[in-house]
C-alpha positions as a Markdown table, in Angstrom:
| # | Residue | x | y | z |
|---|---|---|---|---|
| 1 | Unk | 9.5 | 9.5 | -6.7 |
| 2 | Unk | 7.6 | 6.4 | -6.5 |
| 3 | Unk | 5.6 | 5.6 | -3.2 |
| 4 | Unk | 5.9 | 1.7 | -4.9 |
| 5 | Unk | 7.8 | -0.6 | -2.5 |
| 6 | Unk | 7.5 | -4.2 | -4.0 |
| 7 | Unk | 4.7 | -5.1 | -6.4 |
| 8 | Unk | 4.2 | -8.6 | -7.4 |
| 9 | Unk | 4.2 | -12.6 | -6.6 |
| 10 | Unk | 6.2 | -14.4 | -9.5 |
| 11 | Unk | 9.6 | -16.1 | -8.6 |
| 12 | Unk | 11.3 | -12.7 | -10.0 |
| 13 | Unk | 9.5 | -11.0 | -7.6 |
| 14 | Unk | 9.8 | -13.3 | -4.7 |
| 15 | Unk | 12.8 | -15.3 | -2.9 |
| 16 | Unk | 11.3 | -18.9 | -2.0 |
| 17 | Unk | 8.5 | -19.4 | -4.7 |
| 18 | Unk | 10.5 | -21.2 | -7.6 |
| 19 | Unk | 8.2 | -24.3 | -8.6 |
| 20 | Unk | 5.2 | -23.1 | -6.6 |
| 21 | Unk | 3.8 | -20.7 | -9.2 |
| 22 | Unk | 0.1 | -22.3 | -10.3 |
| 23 | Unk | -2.5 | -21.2 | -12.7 |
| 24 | Unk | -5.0 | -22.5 | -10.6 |
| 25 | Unk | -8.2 | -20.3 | -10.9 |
| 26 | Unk | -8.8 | -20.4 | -6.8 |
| 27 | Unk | -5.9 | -19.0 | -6.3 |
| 28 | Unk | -5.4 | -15.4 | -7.9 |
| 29 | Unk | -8.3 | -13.0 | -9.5 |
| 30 | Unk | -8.0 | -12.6 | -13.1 |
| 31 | Unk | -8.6 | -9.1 | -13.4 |
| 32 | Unk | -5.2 | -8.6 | -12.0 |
| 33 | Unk | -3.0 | -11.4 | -13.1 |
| 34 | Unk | -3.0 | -14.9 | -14.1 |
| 35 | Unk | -1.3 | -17.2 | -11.6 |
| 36 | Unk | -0.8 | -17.2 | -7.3 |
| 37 | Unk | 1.9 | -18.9 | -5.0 |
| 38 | Unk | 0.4 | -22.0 | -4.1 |
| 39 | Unk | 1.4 | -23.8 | -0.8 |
| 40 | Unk | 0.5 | -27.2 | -0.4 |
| 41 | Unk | 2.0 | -28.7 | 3.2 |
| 42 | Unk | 1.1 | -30.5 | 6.1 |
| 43 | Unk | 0.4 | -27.7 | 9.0 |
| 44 | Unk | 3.6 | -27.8 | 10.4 |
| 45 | Unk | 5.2 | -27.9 | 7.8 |
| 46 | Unk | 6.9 | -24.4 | 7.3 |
| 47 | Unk | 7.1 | -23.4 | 3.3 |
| 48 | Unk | 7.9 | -19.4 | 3.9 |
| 49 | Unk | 9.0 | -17.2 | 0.9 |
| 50 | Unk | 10.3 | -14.0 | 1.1 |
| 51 | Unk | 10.0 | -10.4 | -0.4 |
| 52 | Unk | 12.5 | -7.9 | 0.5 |
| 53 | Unk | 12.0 | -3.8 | -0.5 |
| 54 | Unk | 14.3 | -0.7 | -0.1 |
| 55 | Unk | 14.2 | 1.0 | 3.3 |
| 56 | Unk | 11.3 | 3.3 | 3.3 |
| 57 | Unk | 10.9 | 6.8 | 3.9 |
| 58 | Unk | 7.2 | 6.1 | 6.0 |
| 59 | Unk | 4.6 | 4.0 | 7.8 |
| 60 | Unk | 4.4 | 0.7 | 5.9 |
| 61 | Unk | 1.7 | -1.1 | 4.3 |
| 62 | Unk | 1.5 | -4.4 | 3.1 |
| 63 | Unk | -1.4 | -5.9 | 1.0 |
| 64 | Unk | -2.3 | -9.2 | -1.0 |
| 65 | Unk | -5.1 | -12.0 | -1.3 |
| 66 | Unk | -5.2 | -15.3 | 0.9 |
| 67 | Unk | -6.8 | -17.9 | 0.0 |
| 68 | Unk | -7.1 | -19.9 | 3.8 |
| 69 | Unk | -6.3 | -23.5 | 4.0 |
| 70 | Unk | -8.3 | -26.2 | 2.3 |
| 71 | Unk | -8.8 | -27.9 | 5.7 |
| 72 | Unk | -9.6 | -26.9 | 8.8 |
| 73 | Unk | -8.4 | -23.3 | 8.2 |
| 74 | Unk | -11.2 | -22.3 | 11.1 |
| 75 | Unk | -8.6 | -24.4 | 13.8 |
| 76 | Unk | -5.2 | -23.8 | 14.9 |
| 77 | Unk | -3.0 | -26.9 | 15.8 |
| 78 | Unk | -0.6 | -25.0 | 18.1 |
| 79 | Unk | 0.6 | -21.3 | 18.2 |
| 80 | Unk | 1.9 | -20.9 | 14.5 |
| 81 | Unk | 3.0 | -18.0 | 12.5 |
| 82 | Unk | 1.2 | -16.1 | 9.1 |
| 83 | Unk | 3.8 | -12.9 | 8.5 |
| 84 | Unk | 7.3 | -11.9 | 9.8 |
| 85 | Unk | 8.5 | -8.4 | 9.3 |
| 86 | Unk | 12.6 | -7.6 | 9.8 |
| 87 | Unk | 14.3 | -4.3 | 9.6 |
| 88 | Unk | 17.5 | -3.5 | 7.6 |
| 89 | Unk | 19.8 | -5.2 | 10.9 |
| 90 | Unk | 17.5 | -8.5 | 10.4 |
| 91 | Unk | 15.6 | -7.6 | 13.9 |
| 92 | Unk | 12.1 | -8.3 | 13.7 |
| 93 | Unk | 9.8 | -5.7 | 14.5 |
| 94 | Unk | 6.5 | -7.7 | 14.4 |
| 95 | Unk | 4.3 | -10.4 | 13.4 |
| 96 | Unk | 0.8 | -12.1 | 12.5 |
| 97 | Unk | 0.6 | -14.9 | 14.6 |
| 98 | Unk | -2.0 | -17.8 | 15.4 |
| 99 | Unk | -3.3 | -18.8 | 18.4 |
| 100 | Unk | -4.1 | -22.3 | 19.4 |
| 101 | Unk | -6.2 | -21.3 | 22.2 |
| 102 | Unk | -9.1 | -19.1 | 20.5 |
| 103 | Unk | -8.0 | -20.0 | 16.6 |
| 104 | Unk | -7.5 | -17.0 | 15.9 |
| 105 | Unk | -4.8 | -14.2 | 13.8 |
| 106 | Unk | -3.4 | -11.5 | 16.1 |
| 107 | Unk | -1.0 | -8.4 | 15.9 |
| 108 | Unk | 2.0 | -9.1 | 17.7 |
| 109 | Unk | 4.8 | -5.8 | 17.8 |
| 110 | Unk | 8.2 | -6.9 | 18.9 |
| 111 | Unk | 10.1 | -4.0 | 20.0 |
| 112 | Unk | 11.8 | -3.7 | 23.8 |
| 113 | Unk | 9.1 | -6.1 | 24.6 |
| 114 | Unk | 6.6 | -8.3 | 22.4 |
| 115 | Unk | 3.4 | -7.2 | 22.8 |
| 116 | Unk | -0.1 | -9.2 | 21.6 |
| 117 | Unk | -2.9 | -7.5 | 20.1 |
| 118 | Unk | -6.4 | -8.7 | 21.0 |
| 119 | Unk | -8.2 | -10.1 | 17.7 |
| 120 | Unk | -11.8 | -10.6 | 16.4 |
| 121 | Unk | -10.5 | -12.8 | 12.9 |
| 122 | Unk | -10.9 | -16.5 | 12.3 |
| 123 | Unk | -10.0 | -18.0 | 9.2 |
| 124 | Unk | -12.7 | -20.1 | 7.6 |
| 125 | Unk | -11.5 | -22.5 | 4.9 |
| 126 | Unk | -11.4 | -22.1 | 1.1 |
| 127 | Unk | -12.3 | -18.5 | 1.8 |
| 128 | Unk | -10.6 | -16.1 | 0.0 |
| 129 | Unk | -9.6 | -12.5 | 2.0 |
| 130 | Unk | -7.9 | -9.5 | 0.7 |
| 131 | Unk | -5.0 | -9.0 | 3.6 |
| 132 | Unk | -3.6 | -5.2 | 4.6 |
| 133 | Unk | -0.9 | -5.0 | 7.1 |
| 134 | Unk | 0.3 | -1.5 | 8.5 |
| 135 | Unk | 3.8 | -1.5 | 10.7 |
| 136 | Unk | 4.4 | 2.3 | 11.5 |
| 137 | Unk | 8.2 | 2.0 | 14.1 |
| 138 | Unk | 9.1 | 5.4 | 15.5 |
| 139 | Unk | 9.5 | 6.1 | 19.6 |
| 140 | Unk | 7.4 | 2.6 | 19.5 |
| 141 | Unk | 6.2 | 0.3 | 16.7 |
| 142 | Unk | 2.6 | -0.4 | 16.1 |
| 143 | Unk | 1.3 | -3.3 | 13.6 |
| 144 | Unk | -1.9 | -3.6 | 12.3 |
| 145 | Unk | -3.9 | -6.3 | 10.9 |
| 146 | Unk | -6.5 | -5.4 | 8.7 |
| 147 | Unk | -9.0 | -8.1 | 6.4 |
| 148 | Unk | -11.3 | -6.8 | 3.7 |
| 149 | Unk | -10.6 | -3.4 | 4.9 |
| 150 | Unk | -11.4 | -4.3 | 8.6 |
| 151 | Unk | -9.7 | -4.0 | 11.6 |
| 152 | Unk | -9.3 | -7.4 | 13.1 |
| 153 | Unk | -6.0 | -6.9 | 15.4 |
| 154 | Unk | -3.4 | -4.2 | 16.3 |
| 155 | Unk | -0.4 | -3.9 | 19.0 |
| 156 | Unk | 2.0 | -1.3 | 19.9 |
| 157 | Unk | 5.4 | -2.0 | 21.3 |
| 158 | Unk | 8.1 | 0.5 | 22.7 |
| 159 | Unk | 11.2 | 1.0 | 20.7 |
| 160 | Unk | 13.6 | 3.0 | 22.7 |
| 161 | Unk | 16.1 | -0.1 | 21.2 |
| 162 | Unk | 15.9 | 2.1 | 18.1 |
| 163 | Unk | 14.8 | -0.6 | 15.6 |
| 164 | Unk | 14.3 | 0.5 | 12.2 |
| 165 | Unk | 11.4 | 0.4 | 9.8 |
| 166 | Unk | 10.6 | -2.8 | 7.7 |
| 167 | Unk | 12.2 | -3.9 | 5.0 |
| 168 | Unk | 11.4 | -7.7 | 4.4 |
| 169 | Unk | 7.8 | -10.1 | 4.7 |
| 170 | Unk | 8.7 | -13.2 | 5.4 |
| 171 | Unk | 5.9 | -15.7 | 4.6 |
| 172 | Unk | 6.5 | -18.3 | 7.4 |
| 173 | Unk | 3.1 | -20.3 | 6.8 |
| 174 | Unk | 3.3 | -22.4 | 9.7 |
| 175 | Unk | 0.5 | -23.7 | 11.8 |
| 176 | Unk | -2.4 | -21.9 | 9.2 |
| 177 | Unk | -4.6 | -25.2 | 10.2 |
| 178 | Unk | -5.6 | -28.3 | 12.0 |
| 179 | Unk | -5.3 | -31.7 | 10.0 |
| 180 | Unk | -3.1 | -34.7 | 9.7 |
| 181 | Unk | -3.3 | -34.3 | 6.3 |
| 182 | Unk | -1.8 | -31.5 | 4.0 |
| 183 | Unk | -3.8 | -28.7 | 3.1 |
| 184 | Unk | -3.5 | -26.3 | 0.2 |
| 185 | Unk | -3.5 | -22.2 | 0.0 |
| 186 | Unk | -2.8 | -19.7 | -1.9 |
| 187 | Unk | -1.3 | -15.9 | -2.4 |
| 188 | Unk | -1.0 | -13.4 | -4.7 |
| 189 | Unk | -1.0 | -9.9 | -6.1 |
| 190 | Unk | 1.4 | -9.1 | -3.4 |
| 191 | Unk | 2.2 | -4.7 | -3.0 |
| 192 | Unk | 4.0 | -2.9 | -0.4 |
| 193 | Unk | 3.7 | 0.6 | -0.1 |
| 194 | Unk | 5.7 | 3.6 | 1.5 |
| 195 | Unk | 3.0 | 5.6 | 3.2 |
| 196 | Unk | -0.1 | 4.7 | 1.6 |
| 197 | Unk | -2.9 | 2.2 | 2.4 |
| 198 | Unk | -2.9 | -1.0 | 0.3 |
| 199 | Unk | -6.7 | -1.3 | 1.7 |
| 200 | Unk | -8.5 | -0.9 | -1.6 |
| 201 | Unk | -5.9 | -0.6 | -3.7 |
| 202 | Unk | -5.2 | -3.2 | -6.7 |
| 203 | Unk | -3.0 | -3.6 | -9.2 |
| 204 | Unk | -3.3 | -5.3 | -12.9 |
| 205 | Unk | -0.6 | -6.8 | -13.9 |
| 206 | Unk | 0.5 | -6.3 | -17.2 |
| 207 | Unk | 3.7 | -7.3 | -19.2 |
| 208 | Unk | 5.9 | -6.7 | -22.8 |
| 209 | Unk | 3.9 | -7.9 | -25.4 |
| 210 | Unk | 5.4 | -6.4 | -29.2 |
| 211 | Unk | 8.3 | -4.7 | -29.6 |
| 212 | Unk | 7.4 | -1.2 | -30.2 |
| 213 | Unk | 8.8 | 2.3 | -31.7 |
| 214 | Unk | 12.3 | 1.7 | -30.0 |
| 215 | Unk | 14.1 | -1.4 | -29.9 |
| 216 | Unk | 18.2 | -0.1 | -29.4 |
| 217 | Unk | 18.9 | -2.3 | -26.2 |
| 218 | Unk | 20.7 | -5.9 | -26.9 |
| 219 | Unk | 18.5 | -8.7 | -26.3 |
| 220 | Unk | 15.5 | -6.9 | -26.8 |
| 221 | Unk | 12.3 | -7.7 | -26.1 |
| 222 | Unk | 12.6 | -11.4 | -26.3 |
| 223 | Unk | 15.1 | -11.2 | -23.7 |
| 224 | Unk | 12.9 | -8.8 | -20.6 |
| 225 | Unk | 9.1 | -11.1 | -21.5 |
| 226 | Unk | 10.7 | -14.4 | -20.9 |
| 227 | Unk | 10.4 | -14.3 | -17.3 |
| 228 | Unk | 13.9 | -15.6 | -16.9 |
| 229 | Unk | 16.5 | -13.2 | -14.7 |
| 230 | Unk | 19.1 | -14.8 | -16.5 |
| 231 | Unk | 18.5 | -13.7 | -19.8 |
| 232 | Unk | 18.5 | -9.6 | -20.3 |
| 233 | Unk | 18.1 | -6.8 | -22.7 |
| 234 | Unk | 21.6 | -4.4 | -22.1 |
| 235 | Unk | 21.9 | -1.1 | -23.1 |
| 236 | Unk | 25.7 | 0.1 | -23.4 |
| 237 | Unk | 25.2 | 3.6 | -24.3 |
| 238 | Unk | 22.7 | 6.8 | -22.2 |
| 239 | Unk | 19.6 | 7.3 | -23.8 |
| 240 | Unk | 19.0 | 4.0 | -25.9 |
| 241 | Unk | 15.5 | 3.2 | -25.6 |
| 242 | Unk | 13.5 | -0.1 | -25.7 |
| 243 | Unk | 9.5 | 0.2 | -25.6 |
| 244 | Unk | 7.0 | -2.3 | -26.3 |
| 245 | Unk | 3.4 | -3.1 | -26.2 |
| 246 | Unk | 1.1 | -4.8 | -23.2 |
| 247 | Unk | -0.7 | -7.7 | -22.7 |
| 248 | Unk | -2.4 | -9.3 | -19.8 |
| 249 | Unk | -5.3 | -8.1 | -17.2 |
| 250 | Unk | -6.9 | -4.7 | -17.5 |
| 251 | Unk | -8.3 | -4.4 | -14.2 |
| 252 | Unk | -11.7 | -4.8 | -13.0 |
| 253 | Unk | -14.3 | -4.4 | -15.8 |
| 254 | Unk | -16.3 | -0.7 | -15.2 |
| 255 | Unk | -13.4 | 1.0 | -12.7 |
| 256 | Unk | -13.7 | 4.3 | -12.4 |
| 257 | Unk | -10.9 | 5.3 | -10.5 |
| 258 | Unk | -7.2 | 4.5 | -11.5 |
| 259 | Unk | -4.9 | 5.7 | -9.2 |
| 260 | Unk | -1.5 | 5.9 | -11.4 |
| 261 | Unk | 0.4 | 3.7 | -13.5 |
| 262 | Unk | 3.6 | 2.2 | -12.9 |
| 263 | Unk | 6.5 | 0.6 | -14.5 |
| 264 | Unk | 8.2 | -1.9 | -13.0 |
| 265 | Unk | 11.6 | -3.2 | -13.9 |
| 266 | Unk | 15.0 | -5.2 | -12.8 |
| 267 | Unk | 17.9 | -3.8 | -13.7 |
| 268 | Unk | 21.9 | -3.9 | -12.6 |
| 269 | Unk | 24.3 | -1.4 | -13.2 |
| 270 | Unk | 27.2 | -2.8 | -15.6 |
| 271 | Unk | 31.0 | -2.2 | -15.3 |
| 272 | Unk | 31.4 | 0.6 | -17.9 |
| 273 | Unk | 28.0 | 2.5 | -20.0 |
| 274 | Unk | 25.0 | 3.9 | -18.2 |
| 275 | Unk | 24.5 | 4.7 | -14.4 |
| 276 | Unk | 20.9 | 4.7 | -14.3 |
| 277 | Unk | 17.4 | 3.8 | -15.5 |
| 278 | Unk | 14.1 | 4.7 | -15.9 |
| 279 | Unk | 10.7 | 3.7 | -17.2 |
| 280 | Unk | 8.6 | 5.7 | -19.6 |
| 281 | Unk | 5.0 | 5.9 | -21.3 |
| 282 | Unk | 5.0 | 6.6 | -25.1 |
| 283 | Unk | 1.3 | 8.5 | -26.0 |
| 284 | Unk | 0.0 | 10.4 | -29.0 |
| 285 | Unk | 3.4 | 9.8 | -30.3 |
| 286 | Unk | 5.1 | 11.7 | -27.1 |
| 287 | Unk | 7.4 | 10.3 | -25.0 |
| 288 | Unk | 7.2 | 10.6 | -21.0 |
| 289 | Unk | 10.1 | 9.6 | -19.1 |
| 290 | Unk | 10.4 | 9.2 | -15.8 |
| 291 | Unk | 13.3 | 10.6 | -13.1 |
| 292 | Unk | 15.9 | 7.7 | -13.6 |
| 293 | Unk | 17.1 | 5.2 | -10.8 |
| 294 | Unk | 20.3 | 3.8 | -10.1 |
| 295 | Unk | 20.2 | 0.0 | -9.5 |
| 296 | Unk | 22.3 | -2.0 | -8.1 |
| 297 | Unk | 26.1 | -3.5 | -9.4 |
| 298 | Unk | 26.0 | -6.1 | -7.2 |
| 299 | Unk | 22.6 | -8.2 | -8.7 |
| 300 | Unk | 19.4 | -7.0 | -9.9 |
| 301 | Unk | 17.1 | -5.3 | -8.4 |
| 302 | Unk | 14.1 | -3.1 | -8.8 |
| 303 | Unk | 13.5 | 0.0 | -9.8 |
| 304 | Unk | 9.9 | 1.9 | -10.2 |
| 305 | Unk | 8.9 | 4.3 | -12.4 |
| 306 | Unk | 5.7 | 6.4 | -11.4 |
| 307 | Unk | 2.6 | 8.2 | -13.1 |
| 308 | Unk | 0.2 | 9.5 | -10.8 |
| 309 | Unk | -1.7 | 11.1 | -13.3 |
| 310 | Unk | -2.0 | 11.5 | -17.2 |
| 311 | Unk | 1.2 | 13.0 | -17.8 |
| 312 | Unk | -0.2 | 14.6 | -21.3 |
| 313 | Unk | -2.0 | 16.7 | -19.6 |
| 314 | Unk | -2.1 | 16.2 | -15.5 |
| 315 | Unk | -5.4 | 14.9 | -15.5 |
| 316 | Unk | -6.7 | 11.7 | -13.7 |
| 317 | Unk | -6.0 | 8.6 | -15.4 |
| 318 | Unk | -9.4 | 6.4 | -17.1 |
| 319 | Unk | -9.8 | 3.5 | -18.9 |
| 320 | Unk | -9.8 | 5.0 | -22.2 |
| 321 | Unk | -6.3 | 7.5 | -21.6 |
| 322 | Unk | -4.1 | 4.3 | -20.1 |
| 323 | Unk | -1.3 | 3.9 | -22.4 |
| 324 | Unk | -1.0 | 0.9 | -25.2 |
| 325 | Unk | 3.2 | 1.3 | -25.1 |
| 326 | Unk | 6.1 | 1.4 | -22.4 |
| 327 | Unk | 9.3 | 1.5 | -22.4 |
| 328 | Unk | 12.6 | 1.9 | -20.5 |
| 329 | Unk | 15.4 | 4.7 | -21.2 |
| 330 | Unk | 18.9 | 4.2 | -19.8 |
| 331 | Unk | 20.7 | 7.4 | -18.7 |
């Protein structure tokens, strides 16, 4: 089972972002992808985007790089709003807010009460920060704020109101600076994890390149590298494969540790055919599938295949063992 709850920032990823995808180098590191969200807005202007996840099973974590406002990122214009967090019921369970007052991003958990954390961060503009958020909602719920793997801000709330664990980010972007004119900033490689720190923890971005050693679902492979939700490879029969090669970012140049491999896809049950889906690594001519999921009938949705290790032989994943080919399998 994968411990991946959302991974990514392009507009199939994300509810909200359609015409604000930019290649702009500020705005995303290259060794993990090749564009960011970019906001460009007056400071009270609100531009928020969403990502919504599956309910998880643990402690959340949140992670992604901000680039702060252009402007005046280092003052607050009134009391604004950075991240929104709901549960399943659409109750919100916390926040990172700004504060006019001291300029600065705080923890806020919202549970019988809303409760403010104290908080040592102040944006500085044009400067770019790698963000981790941790909301952990049991008896109470506690959200932390976290910025290059710092503890900035954190709050704890009671919950005896029984609110449930997060499953949506809303990025409200609201009061970020202080200018009368617009400011721009920027997000991007966006992950949400079921209980494991995103402090750290990166992820390349890579996508379908060549059609590879199976090619039996309609559409094919022009149809799942277009980028377009609209067009789709189908399979109408269990066990058809489609696998392909990759292109894009590698990851940082000289890592040494890779912490697994995942395949990431949207998929939606037909009305007749196959009732699930999985992703799979093709290496040294062996195929290794992973337990299938069951998306959803209603609209796409994603569903995450997982490889911890080197499934040829259990061993830790390196540069030189990550595989060239991928695929998905219906079942």
């Amino acid at each position: 089972m994968s411990y991946i709850l959302h991974l990514g920032h392009q507009v199939t990823d994300l509810s909200g972002v359609t015409g604000l995808i930019s290649t702009d180098a500020a705005g995303f590191d290259p060794a993990y992808d090749v564009n960011a969200v970019k906001i460009t807005a007056s400071n009270s202007s609100s531009v928020p985007f969403t990502a919504t996840w599956a309910e998880p099973t643990g402690d959340v974590w949140i992670g992604f790089r901000y680039r702060a406002p252009s402007v005046s990122a280092n003052y607050i214009a009134q009391d604004g709003i950075f991240l929104e967090f709901y549960d399943a019921a659409n109750r919100q369970v916390g926040q990172i807010r700004t504060e006019r007052d001291d300029e600065k991003y705080r923890a806020m958990a919202m549970g019988d009460t809303n409760v403010d954390g104290a908080s040592s961060f102040v944006a500085a503009t044009n400067q770019t920060y790698w963000i981790d958020v941790k909301i952990a909602v049991g008896a109470d719920i506690t959200i932390q704020f976290h910025v290059d793997g710092v503890l900035h801000s954190s709050a704890t709330a009671a919950n005896t109101g029984g609110k449930g664990r997060p499953v949506r980010c809303v990025w409200r972007n609201l009061y970020l600076f202080d200018f009368y004119n617009p400011a721009t900033w920027y997000y991007a490689h966006i992950a949400v994890l079921d209980g494991v720190s995103t402090i750290g923890r990166r992820f390349a971005r890579r996508t379908p390149d060549l059609v590879g050693t199976y090619d039996a679902f309609s559409g094919g492979i022009d149809a799942i590298k277009d980028g377009d939700i609209a067009t789709r490879a189908a399979s109408d029969i269990a066990g058809q494969r489609l696998s392909f090669s990759l292109a894009g970012p590698t990851g940082p140049a000289g890592a040494t540790t890779i912490a697994g491999v995942h395949v990431k896809q949207l998929a939606q049950l037909g009305t007749a055919g196959p009732t699930g889906i999985a992703g799979f690594l093709r290496m040294g001519g062996v195929d290794y599938d992973a337990a299938p999921g069951t998306p959803s009938a209603d609209l796409p949705s994603p569903v995450y295949s997982s490889w911890d290790l080197n499934p040829a032989d259990s061993s830790p994943w390196t540069v030189a063992t990550l595989p060239s080919e991928a695929g998905i399998v219906s079942s």
